[in-house]
Residue, then its C-alpha position, 0 to 999 in steps of 0.5 A: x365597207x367604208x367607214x362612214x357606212x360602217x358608223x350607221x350600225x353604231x348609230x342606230x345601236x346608240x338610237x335604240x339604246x336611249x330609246x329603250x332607257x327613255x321607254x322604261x316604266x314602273x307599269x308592271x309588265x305583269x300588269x294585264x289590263x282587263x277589257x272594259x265594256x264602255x257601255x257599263x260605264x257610259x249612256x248610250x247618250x253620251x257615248x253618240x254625243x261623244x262619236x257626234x263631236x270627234x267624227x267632225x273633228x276628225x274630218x276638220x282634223x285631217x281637212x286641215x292637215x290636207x290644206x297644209x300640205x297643198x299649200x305647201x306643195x303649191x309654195x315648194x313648186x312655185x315659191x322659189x321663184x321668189x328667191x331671184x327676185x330678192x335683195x335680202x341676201x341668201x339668209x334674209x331671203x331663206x327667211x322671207x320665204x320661211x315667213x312667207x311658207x307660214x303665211x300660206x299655211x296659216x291662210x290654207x287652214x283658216x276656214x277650217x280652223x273658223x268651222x271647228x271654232x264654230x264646232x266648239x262653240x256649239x257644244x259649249x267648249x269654246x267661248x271665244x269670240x269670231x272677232x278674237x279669234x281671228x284678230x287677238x292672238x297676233x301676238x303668238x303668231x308673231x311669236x312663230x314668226x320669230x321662232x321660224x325666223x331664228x331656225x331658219x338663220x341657225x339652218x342656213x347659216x351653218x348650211x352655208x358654211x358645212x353644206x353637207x354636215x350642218x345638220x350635225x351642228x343644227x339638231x344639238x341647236x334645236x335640242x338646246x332650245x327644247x330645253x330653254x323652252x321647257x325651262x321657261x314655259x311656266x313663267x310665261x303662263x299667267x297663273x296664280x297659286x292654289x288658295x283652296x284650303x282642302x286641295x293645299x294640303x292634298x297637294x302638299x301630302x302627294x308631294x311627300x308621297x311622291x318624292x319630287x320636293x316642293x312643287x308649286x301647283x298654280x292655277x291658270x284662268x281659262x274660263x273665258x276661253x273653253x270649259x274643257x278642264x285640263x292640268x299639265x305638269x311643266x318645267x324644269x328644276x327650279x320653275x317645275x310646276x303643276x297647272x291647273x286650269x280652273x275649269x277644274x275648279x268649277x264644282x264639277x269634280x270632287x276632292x278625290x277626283x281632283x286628287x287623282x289629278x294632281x297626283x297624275x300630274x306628279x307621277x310626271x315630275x316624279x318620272x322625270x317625264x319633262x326630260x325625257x321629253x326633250x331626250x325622245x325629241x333629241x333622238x328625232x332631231x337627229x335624223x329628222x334634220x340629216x333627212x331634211x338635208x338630203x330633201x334640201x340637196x335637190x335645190x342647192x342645199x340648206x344654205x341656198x333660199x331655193x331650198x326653205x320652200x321644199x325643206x318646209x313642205x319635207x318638214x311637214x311631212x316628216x311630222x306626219x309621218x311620226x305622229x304615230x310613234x310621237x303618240x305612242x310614247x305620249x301615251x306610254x307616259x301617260x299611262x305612267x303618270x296614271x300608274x303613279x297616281x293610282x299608287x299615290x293616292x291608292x284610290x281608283x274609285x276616284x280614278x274610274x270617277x273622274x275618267x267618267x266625267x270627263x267623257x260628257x264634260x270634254x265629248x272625247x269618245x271613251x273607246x276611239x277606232x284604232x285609226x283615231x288611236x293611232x294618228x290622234x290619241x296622244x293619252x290612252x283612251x278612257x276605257x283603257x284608263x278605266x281599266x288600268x284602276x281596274x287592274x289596280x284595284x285587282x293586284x292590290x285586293x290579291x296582294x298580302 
């Protein structure tokens, strides 16, 4: 056996290795979860409106997922005809194309993303306007723009100059600004503080509880973008945060419900769940941008414009292809972050209350078919939800 093949069973040792660290829990492994019939919980009405909305936006989900991948197919057959036809230089030219890819995609799913606005609309869970939509957010597109510019001059670049090993190189780049991103996220967000004077304390109590320190909980005005009420725990040190949005805030909820949130939200920085974020994208960095390099040595390498156009559409595919996995570990985080909360707050009444509303305020299908699971659940499903307080309220009615 030569050295280089003798070098892969310590590689995948060391992948599994940080794969179970950054798998472990403190979800008891005891923990038996019990089934849960979602008719106890929900109105034969609500249960159809929720089945009504998700069917559509599965099949707007996949529509679009389907209309990615032909243009991209379509650009890596044909588009490197463009790359002889530049003077931009190999580097600018991987870039034109790169943008060009981007463009196509963009205008591939457009229909589609006009038709599951117009879904949206319908139901009251989006208020922006065919005109803002289409025409307001250039300002995040151009932000992509420039991200996929800057990767492609880091791949290429390096490409360029270690034709068969840039990727060792290019996946601690990609790793290093995940964490630059996740760093400076929340100051990008236009919040302000939590002023409620019963939530302030509330907030400020689970933080004791929880041990994660002072952590600012901020609100972001979304009200005139969607009624879907959501909050997310985010950054790192110094800029960690918990946002809510304020369709929370909007009288539909409770104290103890929205208790159970801020606690959930906690549980994630208190689990240090941010970072292991970044470490699980570490893990498919590495891989991912070594299988890139092989799909991109069908046209001359990465360091060769040629190659952006299959290097896109193999990136695309890749993405899919680990989407199950990516959704597995989001919900094993999630279920965490609920744990944490039914922990802190001692209370899944409020739990099962909230996971309740949250059915005919967000139309999301309490008990989803093991296909939608699987490809598009990244948060356990709200039965599973509700049965986790149930087991809960079990452990701690049996315990001493």
């Amino acid at each position: 056996m030569s050295r280089r093949l003798a070098v892969v069973p310590l590689l995948a040792g060391a992948w599994a290795a940080a794969a179970w660290f950054l798998w472990q829990t403190t979800v008891p492994s005891s923990l038996r979860l019990p089934h849960v019939d979602e008719h106890r919980f929900f109105s034969p009405e609500q249960i159809h409106a929720a089945a009504s909305f998700s069917s559509v936006e599965d099949i707007l989900f996949w529509g679009a997922t389907l209309a990615q991948i032909a243009a991209l197919v379509a650009f890596a057959r044909w588009g490197a005809r463009w790359a002889r036809e530049s003077a931009a230089g190999p580097v600018g030219t991987g870039m034109l194309l790169g943008m060009l890819g981007f463009a196509l995609v963009w205008a591939a799913q457009l229909p589609l993303s006009v038709v599951d606005l117009w879904w949206q609309r319908r139901h009251g869970l989006s208020h922006v306007g065919y005109v803002s939509f289409l025409f307001g957010d250039w300002f995040s597109l151009g932000g992509e723009f420039v991200f996929l510019c800057f990767a492609l001059a880091i791949v290429m670049g390096l490409a360029r100059r270690l034709p068969r090993t840039w990727w060792i190189g290019a996946a601690p780049a990609f790793v290093g600004l995940a964490l630059l991103f996740a760093f400076v996220d929340p100051y990008l967000l236009g919040t302000h503080r939590l002023t409620d004077p019963t939530l302030v304390p509330i907030a400020a109590h689970l933080e004791q509880q929880e041990g994660v320190g002072h952590v600012p909980v901020v609100v972001e005005s979304i009200h005139d973008v969607t009624s879907l009420p959501n909050a997310e725990a985010m950054g790192l040190g110094p800029s960690r945060r918990v946002v809510l949005f304020d369709t929370l805030l909007d009288g539909r909820f409770t104290t103890g419900e929205l208790k159970v949130v801020i606690a959930h939200e906690l549980g994630h920085l208190a689990r240090h769940h941010i970072w292991k974020d970044v470490g699980w994208y570490a893990l498919f960095a590495f891989p991912g941008t070594f299988l890139l390099s092989l799909v991109a040595r069908r046209r001359g390498g990465m360091g060769e414009p040629a190659a952006v156009p299959l290097a896109l559409l193999a990136l695309v595919v890749l993405e899919l292809l680990a989407l199950p996995l990516q959704n597995a570990i989001s919900r094993h985080m999630e279920a965490e972050a609920d744990w944490r909360a039914l922990v802190t707050t001692r209370d899944p009444h409020d739990m099962v209350s909230l996971m309740r509303r949250f059915v005919p305020t967000t139309l999301e299908e309490p008990n989803p078919s093991l296909w939608d699971y699987v490809w598009e659940e990244n948060h356990p499903t709200i039965v599973q939800r509700i049965s986790m307080a149930q087991a809960y309220a079990t452990s701690t009615a049996q315990s001493p």
